[in-house]
N, C-alpha and C positions, 0 to 999 in steps of 0.2 A: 504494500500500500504506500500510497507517495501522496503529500500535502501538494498540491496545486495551487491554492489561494488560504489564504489567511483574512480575519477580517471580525466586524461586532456583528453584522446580520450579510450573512452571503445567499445571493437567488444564484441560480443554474446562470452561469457564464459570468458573473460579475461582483463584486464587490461592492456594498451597500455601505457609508458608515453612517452612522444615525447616531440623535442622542436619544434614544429609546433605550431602555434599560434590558441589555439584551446578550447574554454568555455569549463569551470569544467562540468562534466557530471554525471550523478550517473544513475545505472543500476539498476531496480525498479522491485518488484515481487507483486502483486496481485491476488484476486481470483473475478472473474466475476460473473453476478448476476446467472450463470449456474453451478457456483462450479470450474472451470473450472480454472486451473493458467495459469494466461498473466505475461509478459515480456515484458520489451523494454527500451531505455534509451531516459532520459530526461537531457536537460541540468536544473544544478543546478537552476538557476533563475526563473524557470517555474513551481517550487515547494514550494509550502507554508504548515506550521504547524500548527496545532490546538492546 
Protein backbone atom coordinates (compact mmCIF):
# COMPACT_ATOMS: atom_id res chain seq x y z
CA UNK A 1 0.00 0.00 0.00
CA UNK A 2 1.49 3.57 -0.94
CA UNK A 3 0.11 7.00 0.48
CA UNK A 4 -0.67 9.12 -2.65
CA UNK A 5 -2.02 12.23 -1.02
CA UNK A 6 -2.16 13.43 2.39
CA UNK A 7 -4.52 16.14 3.57
CA UNK A 8 -7.61 17.34 6.45
CA UNK A 9 -10.63 16.07 4.01
CA UNK A 10 -9.54 14.26 0.69
CA UNK A 11 -12.51 13.43 -2.24
CA UNK A 12 -11.32 10.99 -5.03
CA UNK A 13 -8.50 12.84 -7.17
CA UNK A 14 -8.00 15.96 -4.83
CA UNK A 15 -7.05 17.55 -1.81
CA UNK A 16 -9.72 19.55 0.10
CA UNK A 17 -8.38 21.80 3.10
CA UNK A 18 -11.08 23.12 5.17
CA UNK A 19 -11.46 24.50 8.59
CA UNK A 20 -14.01 21.89 9.32
CA UNK A 21 -13.13 19.87 12.16
CA UNK A 22 -12.11 16.91 10.31
CA UNK A 23 -9.05 13.78 11.18
CA UNK A 24 -5.93 13.93 9.00
CA UNK A 25 -6.63 11.56 6.01
CA UNK A 26 -4.23 10.11 3.51
CA UNK A 27 -5.48 8.68 0.14
CA UNK A 28 -3.93 5.02 -0.34
CA UNK A 29 -3.18 3.08 -3.71
CA UNK A 30 -2.68 -0.79 -3.61
CA UNK A 31 -2.71 -3.71 -5.95
CA UNK A 32 -5.19 -6.72 -4.91
CA UNK A 33 -4.26 -10.22 -4.68
CA UNK A 34 -5.80 -10.18 -8.74
CA UNK A 35 -3.35 -7.55 -9.87
CA UNK A 36 -5.90 -5.23 -9.83
CA UNK A 37 -5.21 -1.27 -8.37
CA UNK A 38 -7.63 -0.35 -5.34
CA UNK A 39 -8.02 3.02 -3.90
CA UNK A 40 -9.68 4.70 -1.01
CA UNK A 41 -8.87 6.96 1.93
CA UNK A 42 -8.17 6.16 5.34
CA UNK A 43 -7.99 8.36 8.06
CA UNK A 44 -4.25 8.63 9.22
CA UNK A 45 -4.79 6.69 12.78
CA UNK A 46 -5.94 3.52 11.16
CA UNK A 47 -2.42 3.01 9.51
CA UNK A 48 0.48 1.56 10.86
CA UNK A 49 4.22 0.91 9.56
CA UNK A 50 6.41 -1.95 9.28
Amino acid sequence: MTVTAYGTKLKFGSIIATNVEDKEQVKCQWFDSSGSLQEDVFPIASLTSN
